[in-house]
N, C-alpha and C positions, 0 to 999 in steps of 0.2 A: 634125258638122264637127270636125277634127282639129284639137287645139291647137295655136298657135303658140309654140315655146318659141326663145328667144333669149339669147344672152350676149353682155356686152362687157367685157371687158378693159383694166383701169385707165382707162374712158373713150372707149375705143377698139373699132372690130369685127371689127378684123385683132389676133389673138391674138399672132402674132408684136411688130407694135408697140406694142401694151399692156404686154408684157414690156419693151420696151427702152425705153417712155416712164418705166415703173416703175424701170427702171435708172439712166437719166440724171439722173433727179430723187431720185434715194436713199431713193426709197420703198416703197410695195408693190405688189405685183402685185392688184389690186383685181377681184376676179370678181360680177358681178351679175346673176343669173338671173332671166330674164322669161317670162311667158307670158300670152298677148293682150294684150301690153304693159303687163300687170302686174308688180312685182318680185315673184318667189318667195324668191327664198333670196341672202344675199351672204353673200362670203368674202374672206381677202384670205390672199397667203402672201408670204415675204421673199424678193425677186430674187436666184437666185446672179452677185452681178457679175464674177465669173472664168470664169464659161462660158454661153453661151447653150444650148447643147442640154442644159445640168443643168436651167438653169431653164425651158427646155423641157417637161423630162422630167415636173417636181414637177407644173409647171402643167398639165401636162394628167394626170398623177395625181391630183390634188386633183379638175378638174373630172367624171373619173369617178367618185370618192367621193359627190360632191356630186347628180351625175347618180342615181348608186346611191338615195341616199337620197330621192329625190324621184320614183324610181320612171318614170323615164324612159332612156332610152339614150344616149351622148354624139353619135352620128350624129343624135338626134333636133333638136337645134339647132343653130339657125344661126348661124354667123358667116364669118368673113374666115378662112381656114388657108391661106393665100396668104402666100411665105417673103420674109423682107425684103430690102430693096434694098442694094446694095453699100454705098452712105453710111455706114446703119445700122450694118450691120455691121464698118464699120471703124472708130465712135465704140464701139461695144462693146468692140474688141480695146484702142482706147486706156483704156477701162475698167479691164478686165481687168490693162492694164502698170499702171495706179496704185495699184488694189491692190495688187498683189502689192509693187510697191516700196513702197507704208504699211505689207504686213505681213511683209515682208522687214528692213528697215531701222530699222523703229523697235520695239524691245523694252517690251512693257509686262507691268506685274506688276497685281495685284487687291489693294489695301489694303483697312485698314477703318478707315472714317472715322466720328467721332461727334460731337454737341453736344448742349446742354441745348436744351429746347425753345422758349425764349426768343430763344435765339442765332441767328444769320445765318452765321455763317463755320463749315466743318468745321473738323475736331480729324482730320488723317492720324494714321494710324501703321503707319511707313513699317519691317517686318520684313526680314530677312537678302535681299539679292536673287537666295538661292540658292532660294526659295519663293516662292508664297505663300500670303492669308490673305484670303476673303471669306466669304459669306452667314451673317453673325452675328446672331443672335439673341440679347436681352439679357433676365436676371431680375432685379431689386430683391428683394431680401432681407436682411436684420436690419444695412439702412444698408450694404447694397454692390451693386456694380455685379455681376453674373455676366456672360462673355458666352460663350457655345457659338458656334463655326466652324468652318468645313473650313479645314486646313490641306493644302496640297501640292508637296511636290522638283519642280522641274522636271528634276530625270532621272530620274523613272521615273513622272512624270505621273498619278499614283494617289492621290487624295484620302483624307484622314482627317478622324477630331473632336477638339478640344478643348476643353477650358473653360478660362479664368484669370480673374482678376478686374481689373476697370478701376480704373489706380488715374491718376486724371481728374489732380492736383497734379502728378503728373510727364509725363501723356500716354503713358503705356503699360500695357498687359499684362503680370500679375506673376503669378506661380504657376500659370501655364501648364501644362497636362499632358496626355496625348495620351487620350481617355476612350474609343473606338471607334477600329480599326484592323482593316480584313477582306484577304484575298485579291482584295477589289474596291472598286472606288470608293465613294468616303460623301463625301456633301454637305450641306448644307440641313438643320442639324442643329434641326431644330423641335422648341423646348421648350414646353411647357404645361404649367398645373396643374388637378387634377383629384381633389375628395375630398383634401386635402390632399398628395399625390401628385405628385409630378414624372414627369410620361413625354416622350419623343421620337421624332416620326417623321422620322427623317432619308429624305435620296434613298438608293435602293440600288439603282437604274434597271440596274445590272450583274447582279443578281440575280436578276432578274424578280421583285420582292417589294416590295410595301408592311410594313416592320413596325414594330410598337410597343416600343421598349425604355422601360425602368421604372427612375426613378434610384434607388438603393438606400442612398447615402449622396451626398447633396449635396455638392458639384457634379460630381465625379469620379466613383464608381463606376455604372455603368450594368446592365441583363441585359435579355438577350432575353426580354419578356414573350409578345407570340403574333403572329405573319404578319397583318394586314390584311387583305389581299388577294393572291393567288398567281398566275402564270404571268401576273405584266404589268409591261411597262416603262414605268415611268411616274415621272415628274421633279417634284421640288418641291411634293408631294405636302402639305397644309395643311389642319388638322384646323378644325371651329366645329361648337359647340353652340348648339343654340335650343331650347329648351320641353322639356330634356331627349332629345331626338335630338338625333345625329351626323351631321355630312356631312363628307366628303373632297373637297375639289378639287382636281384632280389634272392632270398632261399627258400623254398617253398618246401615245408613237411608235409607228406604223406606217402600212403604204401608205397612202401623202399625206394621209399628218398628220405634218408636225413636231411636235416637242415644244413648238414655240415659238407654234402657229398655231391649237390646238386644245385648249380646258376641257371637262373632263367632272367631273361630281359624283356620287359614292357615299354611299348613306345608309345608316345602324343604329341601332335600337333601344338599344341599348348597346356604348358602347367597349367593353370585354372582353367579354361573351360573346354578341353577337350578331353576323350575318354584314355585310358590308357589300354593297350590289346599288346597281348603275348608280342613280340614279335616274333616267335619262332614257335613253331607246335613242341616243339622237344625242348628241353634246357639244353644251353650250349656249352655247359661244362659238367661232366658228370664223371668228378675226381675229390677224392676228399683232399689233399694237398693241395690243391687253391679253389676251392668253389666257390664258398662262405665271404663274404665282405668284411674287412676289417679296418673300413675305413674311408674318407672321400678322397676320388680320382686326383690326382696328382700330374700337375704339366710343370715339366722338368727339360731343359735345350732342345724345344719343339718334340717331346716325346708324351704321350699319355699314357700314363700307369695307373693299372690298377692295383688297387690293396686289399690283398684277400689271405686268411686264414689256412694253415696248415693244419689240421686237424687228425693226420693219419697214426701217430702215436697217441693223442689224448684230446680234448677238447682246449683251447687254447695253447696249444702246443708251442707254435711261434709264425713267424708273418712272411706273407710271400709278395715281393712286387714284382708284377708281370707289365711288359710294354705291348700297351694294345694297338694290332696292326689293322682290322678291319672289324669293324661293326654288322654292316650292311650286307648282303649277299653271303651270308657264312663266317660265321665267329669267328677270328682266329688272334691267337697272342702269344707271348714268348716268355717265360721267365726271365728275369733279370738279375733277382737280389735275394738272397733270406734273413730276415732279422730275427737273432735269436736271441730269446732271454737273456740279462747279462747278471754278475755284481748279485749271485746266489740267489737270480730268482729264478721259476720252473715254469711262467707259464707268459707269453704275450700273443693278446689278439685284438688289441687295436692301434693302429697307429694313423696320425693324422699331423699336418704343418699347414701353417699359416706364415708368412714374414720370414723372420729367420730362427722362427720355432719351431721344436719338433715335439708332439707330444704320444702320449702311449701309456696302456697299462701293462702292468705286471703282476703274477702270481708270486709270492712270498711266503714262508714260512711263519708263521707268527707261535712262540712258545709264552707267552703269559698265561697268566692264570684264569682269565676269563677264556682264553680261547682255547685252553686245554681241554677244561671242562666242559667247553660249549661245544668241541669236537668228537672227543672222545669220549666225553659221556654222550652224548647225543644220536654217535655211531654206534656205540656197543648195546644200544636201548635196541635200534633198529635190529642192529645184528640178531639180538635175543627174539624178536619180535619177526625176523624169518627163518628161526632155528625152532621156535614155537609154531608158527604156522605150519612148517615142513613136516615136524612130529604130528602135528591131528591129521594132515591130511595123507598122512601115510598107515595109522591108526584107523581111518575111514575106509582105506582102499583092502 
């Protein structure tokens, strides 16, 4: 007898209004694979709310991936692929306008915010609004605060590193210096220690390259120690040791896998000189509500958590920490915690502690006049520039 394999979509068995229930309600698009009314496999990926045929497109990419791996065909299941009704479709469009006016009209920057671990209210600190300044990672050493981050222009939109020191009495960043700066984006400047050693793996997802840099004088000078991993694009990439092995978790982009929706883990014998290999053929999380890294592991009254990104309403949406129960023999972990923006901001995706610091950034609002200009004139240019494209090539057809 031939298996019965089955999907529904956010709850749904019309694929199209699984999308658009996953739209209206600001969530994700929820895929759940059955077979003889068993669940096989779930997934979940982030609705594009400015176009239905993108998120179309992802969702039915992702459920051939999903199909791939499960060794079946995507005509081999059933559902609804019946196109939605006019209604529908014209609650999407008014979608679509309110987006675009939330991300036309209101200008926001990425701070980085901190407090002692005691405390309830952040510590902003609010940088020039001609940048900005998130995913920092902090080191306690000889009674200072370190913190490593991506700084980046918003005209020419290319991330670097820094380090300065927190100097917590006045609520700023002092000694500030730019410690990494390439031809391509740097993000997610993950610092560790190791053998008394300072190394970093920041993102270099522009490069196709996971690498190791090695500080060489504390906190400033850095070198390229050796590539990771080569020919892959992979985001927020976050080192943990156990019993003497290494594992990387990491987000790897490509065909339907955001970066946001899909963990994979790499192991080694040794950071410097052994290779690092998938550990698992499949990624072991394939959910946009915590895939993504947003941050280094966390050992909390004998419990290991990890710190990873919510991503199902928006890109930095806010933080999830999960207590990881097994690594080895099959993934598995539990949610624990959600940290949401607080104090009128809209957006947090990283959070990291050292001592009895906690730190993190945050999405904010910023209304000056540089960042009026620089957002909304900058968006209504683009705007023009696909309401111009759209006319010639509807003029063409």
């Amino acid at each position: 007898m031939l298996a019965n394999y089955t999907l529904t979509v956010t709850g749904c068995n019309s694929l199209l209004e699984g999308i658009h229930k996953a739209s209206v309600s600001d969530g994700c698009v929820e895929l759940i694979f059955t077979k003889d009314g068993e669940t096989i496999r779930k997934a979940s990926l982030a609705a594009d709310r400015r176009s239905l045929s993108r998120s179309l497109q992802m969702t039915h990419e992702k459920i051939e991936r999903i199909c791939s791996r499960l060794g079946i065909k995507e005509s081999d299941l059933e559902y609804d692929r019946s196109p939605l009704s006019k209604a529908d479709k014209l609650i999407y469009k008014l979608l679509f306008l309110k987006k675009m006016l939330f991300e036309t009209f209101i200008p926001t920057q990425w701070v980085i915010v901190y407090k002692k671990a005691h405390e309830i209210k952040w510590h902003k600190i609010i940088p020039d609004s001609t940048l900005f300044q998130a995913d920092p990672f902090v080191v306690f050493k000889d009674d200072k605060y370190y913190v490593f981050y991506e700084e980046l222009k918003f005209e020419d939109y290319r991330g670097y590193l820094c380090a300065a020191e927190l100097d917590i009495e006045n609520n700023r960043l002092i000694n500030d210096k730019v410690i990494l700066d390439f031809d391509y984006h740097l993000s997610f400047p993950n610092v560790f220690l190791e053998n008394g050693t300072y190394y970093m793996i920041p993102e270099s997802e522009e490069n196709n390259s996971v690498d190791l840099f090695e500080c060489t004088s504390f906190p400033y000078k850095w070198k390229k120690k050796k590539t990771l991993i080569e020919k892959v694009g992979a985001v927020d990439t976050t080192p943990l040791k156990i019993n003497d092995i290494w594992y990387l978790f990491t987000s790897e982009g490509q065909t339907a896998a955001d970066y946001n929706d899909e963990l994979t883990i790499y192991k080694s014998a040794d950071l410097l000189n052994s290779p690092f290999q998938k550990l698992y053929d499949e990624p072991v999380i394939t959910d946009v509500t915590k895939a993504r890294m947003a941050g280094n592991f966390i050992q909390k009254n004998g419990e290991l958590i990890r710190v990873s990104q919510d991503c199902a309403k928006r890109y930095g949406h806010q933080v999830q920490l999960n207590k990881v129960i097994q690594i080895e023999n099959g993934y598995i972990e539990e949610p624990l915690e959600t940290i949401t923006p607080t104090q009128g901001a809209i957006g947090i995706h990283t959070y990291n502690q050292d001592h009895d610091l906690i730190i993190a950034d945050m999405e904010i609002a910023r209304f000056d006049i540089y960042s009026l200009k620089r957002f909304v004139g900058g968006n209504l240019r683009r705007i023009f520039e696909i309401i111009k494209d759209t006319v010639i090539r509807n003029k063409g057809s």
